[in-house]
C-alpha positions as CSV (number, residue, x, y, z in Angstrom):
1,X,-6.3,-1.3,12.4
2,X,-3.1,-0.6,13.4
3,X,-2.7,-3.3,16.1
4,X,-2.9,-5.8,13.8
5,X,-1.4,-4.8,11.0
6,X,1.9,-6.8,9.9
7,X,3.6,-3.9,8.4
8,X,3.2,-0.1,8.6
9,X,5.4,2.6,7.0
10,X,5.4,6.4,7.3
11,X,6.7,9.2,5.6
12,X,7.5,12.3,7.7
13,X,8.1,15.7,6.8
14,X,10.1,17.3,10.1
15,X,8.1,15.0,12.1
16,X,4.8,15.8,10.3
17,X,3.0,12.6,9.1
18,X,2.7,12.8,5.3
19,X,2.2,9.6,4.4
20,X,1.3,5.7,5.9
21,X,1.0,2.4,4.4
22,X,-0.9,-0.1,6.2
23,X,-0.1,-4.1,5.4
24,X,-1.0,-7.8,6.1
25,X,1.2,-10.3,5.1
26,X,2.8,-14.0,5.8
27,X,6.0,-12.9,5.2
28,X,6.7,-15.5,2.4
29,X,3.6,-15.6,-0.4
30,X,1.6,-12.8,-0.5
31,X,1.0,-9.0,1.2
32,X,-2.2,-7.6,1.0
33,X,-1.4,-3.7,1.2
34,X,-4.7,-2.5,2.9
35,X,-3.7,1.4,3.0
36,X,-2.0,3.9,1.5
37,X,-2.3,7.7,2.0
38,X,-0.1,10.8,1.0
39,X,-1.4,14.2,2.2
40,X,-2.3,16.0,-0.8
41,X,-0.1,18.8,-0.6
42,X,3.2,16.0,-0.7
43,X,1.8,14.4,-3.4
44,X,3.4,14.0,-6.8
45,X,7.0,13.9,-5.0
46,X,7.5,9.9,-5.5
47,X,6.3,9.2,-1.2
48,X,3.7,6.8,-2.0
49,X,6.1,4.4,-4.4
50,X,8.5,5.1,-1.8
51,X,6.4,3.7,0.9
52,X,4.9,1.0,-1.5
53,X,8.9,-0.2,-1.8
54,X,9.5,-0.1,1.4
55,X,6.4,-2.2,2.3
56,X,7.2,-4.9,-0.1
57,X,11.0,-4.8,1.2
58,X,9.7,-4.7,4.6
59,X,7.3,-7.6,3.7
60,X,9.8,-10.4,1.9
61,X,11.0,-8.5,-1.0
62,X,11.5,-10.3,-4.1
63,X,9.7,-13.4,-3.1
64,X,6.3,-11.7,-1.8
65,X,3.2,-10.6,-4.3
66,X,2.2,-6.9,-3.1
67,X,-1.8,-6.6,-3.9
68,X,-4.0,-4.3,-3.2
69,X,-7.8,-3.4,-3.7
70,X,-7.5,0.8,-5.4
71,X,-9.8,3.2,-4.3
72,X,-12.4,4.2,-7.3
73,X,-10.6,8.0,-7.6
74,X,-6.5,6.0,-7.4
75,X,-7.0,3.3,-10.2
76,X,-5.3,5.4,-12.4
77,X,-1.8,6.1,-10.0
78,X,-1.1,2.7,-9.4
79,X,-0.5,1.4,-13.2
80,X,1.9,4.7,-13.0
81,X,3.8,3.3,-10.5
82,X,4.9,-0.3,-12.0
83,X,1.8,-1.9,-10.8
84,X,0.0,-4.7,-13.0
85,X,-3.6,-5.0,-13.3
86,X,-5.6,-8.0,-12.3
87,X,-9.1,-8.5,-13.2
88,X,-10.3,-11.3,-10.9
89,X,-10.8,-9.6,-7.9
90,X,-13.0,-11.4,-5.4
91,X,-15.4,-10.2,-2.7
92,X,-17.5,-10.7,0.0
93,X,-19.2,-7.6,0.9
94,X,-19.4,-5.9,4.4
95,X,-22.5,-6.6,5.8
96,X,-22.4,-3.0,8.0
């Protein structure tokens, strides 16, 4: 997962992981932003739009789409967070 990703930022806490963010992108059109964890005791402290930011900065900035597929229990922090909803979402299932 990590190998291949495009773009990863972490958020550290005296060297502690406390956070990741896990990308794909072409650099020009689109990033797909396939992970994004805080530890739960750091959340609420602004680290994950922090490392959404710095993704989309790391990723083209202003001339890249950030998108991202929520987790069931996150749908709700990402609308919190400047995010915009899209209903047509797209999928072919895992087959394992």
């Amino acid at each position: 997962m990590l190998r291949h990703a495009n773009v990863i930022a972490t958020a550290r806490d005296a060297g502690r992981l406390v956070g990741v963010s896990r990308a794909i992108t072409d650099y020009s059109y689109c990033c797909y932003l396939s992970d994004l964890a805080v530890d739960e005791q750091y959340q609420r402290q602004g680290i994950g739009k922090r490392l959404i930011e710095e993704t989309l900065r790391a990723a083209g900035g202003d001339d890249v789409t950030l998108i991202l597929v929520a987790a069931p229990a996150a749908e709700g922090y990402y609308p919190k967070v400047g995010m915009k909803h899209l209903p047509s979402c797209w999928s072919v299932p895992r087959k394992r």
